[in-house]
C-alpha positions as a Markdown table, in Angstrom:
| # | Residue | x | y | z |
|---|---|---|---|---|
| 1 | Unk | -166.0 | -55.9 | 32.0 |
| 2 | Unk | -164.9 | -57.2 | 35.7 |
| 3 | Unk | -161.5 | -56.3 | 35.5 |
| 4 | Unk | -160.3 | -54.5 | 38.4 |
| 5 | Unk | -158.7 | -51.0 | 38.3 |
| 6 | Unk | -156.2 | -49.5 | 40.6 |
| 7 | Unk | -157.5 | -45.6 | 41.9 |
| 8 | Unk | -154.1 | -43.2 | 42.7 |
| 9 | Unk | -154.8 | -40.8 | 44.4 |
| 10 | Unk | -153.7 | -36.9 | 42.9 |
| 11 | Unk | -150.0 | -37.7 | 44.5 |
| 12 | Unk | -149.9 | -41.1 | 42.1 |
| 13 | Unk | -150.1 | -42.7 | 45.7 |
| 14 | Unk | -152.0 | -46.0 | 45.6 |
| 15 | Unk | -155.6 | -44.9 | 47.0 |
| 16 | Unk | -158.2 | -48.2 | 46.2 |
| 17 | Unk | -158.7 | -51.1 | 43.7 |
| 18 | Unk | -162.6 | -50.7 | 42.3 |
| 19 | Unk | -164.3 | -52.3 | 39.3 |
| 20 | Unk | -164.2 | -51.3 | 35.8 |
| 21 | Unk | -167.7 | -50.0 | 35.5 |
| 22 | Unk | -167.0 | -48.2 | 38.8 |
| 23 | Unk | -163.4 | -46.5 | 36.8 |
| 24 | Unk | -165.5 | -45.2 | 33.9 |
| 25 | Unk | -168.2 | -43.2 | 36.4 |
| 26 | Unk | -165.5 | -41.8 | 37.5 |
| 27 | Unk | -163.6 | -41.1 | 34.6 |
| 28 | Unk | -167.0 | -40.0 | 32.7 |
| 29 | Unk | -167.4 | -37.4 | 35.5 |
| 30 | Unk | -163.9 | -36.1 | 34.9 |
| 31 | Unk | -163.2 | -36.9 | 39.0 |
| 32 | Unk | -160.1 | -39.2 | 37.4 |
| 33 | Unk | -157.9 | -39.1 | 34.2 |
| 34 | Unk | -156.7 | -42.6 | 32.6 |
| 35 | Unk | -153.0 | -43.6 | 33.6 |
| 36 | Unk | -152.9 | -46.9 | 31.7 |
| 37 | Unk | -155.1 | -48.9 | 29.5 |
| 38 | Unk | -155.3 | -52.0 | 28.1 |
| 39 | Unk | -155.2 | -52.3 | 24.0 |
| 40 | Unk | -159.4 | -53.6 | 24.8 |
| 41 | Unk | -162.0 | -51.2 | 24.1 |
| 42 | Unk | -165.3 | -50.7 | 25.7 |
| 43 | Unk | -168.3 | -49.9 | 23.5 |
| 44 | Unk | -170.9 | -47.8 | 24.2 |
| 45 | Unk | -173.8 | -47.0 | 21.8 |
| 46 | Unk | -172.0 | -43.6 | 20.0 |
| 47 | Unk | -168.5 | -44.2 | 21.0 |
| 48 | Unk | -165.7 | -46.6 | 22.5 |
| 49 | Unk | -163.6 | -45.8 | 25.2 |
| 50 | Unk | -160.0 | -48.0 | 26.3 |
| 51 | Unk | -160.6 | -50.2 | 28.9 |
| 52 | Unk | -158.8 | -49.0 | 32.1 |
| 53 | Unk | -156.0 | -50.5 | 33.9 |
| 54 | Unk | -154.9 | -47.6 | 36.2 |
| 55 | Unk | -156.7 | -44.1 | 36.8 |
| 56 | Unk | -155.3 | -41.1 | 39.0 |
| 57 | Unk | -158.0 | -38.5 | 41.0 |
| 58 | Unk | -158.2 | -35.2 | 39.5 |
| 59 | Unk | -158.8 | -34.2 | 43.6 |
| 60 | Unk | -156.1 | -35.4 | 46.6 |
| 61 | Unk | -157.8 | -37.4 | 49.1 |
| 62 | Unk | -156.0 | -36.9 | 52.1 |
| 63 | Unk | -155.0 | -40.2 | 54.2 |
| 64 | Unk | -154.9 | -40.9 | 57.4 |
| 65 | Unk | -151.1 | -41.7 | 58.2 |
| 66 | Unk | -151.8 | -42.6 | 61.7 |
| 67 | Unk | -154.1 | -45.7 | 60.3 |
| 68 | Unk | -153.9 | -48.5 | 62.7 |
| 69 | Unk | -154.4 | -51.4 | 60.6 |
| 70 | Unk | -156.2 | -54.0 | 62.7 |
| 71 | Unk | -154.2 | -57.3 | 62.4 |
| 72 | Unk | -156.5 | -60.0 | 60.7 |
| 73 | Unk | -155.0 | -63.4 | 59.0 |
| 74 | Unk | -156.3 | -62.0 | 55.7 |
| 75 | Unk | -154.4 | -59.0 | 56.0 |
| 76 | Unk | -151.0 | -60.6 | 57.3 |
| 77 | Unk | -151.7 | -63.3 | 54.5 |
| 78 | Unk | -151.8 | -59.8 | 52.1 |
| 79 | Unk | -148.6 | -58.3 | 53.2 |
| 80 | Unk | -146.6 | -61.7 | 53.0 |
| 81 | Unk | -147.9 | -62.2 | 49.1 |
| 82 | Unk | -149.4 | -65.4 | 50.3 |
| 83 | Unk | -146.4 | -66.6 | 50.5 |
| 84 | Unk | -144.7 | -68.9 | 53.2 |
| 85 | Unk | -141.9 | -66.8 | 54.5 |
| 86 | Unk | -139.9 | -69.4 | 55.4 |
| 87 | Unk | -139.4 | -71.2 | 51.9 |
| 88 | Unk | -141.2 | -69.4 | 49.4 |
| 89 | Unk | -144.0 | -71.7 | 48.9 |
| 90 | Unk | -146.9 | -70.4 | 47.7 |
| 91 | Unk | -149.3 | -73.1 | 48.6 |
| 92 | Unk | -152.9 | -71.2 | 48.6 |
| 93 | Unk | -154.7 | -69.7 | 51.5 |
| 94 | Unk | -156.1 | -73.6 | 52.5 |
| 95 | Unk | -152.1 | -74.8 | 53.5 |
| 96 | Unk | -151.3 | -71.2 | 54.7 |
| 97 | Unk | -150.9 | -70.9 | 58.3 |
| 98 | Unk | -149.7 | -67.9 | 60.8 |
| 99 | Unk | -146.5 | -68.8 | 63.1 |
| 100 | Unk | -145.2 | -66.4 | 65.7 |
| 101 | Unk | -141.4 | -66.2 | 64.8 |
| 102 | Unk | -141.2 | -66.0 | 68.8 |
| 103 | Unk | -143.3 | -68.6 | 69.8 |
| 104 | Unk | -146.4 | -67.4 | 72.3 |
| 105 | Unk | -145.5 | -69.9 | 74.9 |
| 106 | Unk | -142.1 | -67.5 | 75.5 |
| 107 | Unk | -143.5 | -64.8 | 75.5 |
| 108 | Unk | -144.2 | -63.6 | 71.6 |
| 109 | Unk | -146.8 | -61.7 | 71.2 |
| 110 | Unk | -149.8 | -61.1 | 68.4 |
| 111 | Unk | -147.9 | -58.0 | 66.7 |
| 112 | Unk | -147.4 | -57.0 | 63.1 |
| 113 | Unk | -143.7 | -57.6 | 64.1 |
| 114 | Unk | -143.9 | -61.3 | 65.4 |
| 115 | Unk | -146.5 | -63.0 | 62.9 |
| 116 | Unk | -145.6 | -64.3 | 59.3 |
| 117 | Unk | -147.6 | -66.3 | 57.0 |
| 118 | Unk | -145.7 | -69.9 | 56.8 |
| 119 | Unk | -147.3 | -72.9 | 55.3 |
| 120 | Unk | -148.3 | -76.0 | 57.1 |
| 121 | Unk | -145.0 | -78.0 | 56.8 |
| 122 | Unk | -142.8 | -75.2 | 57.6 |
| 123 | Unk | -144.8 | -74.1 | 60.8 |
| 124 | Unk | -144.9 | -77.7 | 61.7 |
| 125 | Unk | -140.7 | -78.3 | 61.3 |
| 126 | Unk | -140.6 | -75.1 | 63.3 |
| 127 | Unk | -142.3 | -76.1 | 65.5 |
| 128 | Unk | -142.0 | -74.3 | 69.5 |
| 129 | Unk | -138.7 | -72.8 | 68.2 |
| 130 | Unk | -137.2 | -69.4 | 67.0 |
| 131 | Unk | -136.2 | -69.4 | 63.2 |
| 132 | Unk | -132.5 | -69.5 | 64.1 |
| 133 | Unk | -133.3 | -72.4 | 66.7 |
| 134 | Unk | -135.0 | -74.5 | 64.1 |
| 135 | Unk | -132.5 | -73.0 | 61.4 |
| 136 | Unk | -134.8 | -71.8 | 59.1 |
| 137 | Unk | -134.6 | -68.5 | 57.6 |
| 138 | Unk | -137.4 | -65.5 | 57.2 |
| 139 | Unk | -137.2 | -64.6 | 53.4 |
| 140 | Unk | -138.4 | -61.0 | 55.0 |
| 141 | Unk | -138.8 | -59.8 | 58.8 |
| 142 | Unk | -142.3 | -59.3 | 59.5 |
| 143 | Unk | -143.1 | -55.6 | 59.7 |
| 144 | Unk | -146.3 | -53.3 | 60.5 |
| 145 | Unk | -148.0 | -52.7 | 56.7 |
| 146 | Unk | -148.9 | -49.1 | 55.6 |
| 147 | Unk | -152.0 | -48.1 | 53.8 |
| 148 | Unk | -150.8 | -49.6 | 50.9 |
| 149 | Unk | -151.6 | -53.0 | 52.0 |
| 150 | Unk | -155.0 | -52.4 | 51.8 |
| 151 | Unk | -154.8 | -52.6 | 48.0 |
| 152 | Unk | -153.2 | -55.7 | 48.2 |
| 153 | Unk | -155.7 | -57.5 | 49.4 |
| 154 | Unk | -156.8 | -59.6 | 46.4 |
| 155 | Unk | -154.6 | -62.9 | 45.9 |
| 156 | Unk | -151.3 | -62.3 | 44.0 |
| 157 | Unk | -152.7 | -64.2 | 40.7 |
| 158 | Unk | -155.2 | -61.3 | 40.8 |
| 159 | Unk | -153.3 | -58.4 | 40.3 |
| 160 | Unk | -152.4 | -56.8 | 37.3 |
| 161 | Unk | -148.2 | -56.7 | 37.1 |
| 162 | Unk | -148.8 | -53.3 | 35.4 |
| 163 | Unk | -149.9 | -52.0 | 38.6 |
| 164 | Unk | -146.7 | -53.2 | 40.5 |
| 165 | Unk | -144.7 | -50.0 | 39.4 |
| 166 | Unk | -147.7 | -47.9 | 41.3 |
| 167 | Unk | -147.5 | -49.5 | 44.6 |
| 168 | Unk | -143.6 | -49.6 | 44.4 |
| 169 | Unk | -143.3 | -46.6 | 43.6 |
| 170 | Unk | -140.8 | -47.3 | 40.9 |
| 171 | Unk | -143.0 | -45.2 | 37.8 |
């Protein structure tokens, strides 16, 4: 019963990711309604209930939309999928490495908008160069994340695809 549950908020906005005990509090308490299940079962002693995937709050909780994410290598590691955004590599957090796309020593800065997750050979070939310099492409221009990222902080092998509809916003 560790499986991990995604929390929308009222709006079906991505909220939190919590455990599965924590899911069926809050479902027991009627503070969340189910959203998707797996075809798994929980038992209790008198009954059984369908082992969550994704609950919704009954209650909006309103955000913050002026959240300042602070910019950690975890988190830019989250918002690039762990992967190397130069050529898709997806080498594990122990070969990932951050690389200013305008290199500090002309003047880039530590921004959400200058630093992408690359792996260790990429960053090397790079080198003190711009991408188009060292003509190598960004699979996606780094960006500042929204709140959303925060649910993405788990390693992509760790999330559930069903919840991918949820944080796209594609449901």
């Amino acid at each position: 019963m560790n499986a991990e549950v995604l929390v929308l908020n009222a709006s079906y906005e991505p909220l939190h990711v919590v455990s599965t005990r924590r899911a069926i509090l809050l479902l027991l308490k009627e503070k969340a309604e189910l959203v998707e299940a797996t075809d798994r079962y929980i038992r209790a002693a008198s009954t059984r209930f369908p082992q969550p995937v994704v609950i919704r709050l009954r209650h909006y909780i309103k955000l913050p939309r002026n959240l300042t994410l602070p910019l950690t290598r975890r988190l830019v590691y989250a918002r690039d999928a762990y992967t190397c955004q130069y050529c898709g590599a997806r080498p594990g957090t122990a070969h990932l490495t951050l690389d200013h796309v305008l290199p500090k020593s002309r003047g880039g800065r530590k921004t959400w908008e200058n630093i992408v997750t690359a792996c260790k050979s990429c960053n090397q070939r790079k080198g003190n160069r711009t991408p188009a310099e060292a003509r190598m492409r960004l699979h996606r221009p780094p960006y500042r994340p929204r709140y959303v990222a925060l649910v993405w902080l788990k390693a992509p092998i760790q999330r559930n695809p069903v919840w991918e509809k949820y944080i796209s916003g594609k449901y």
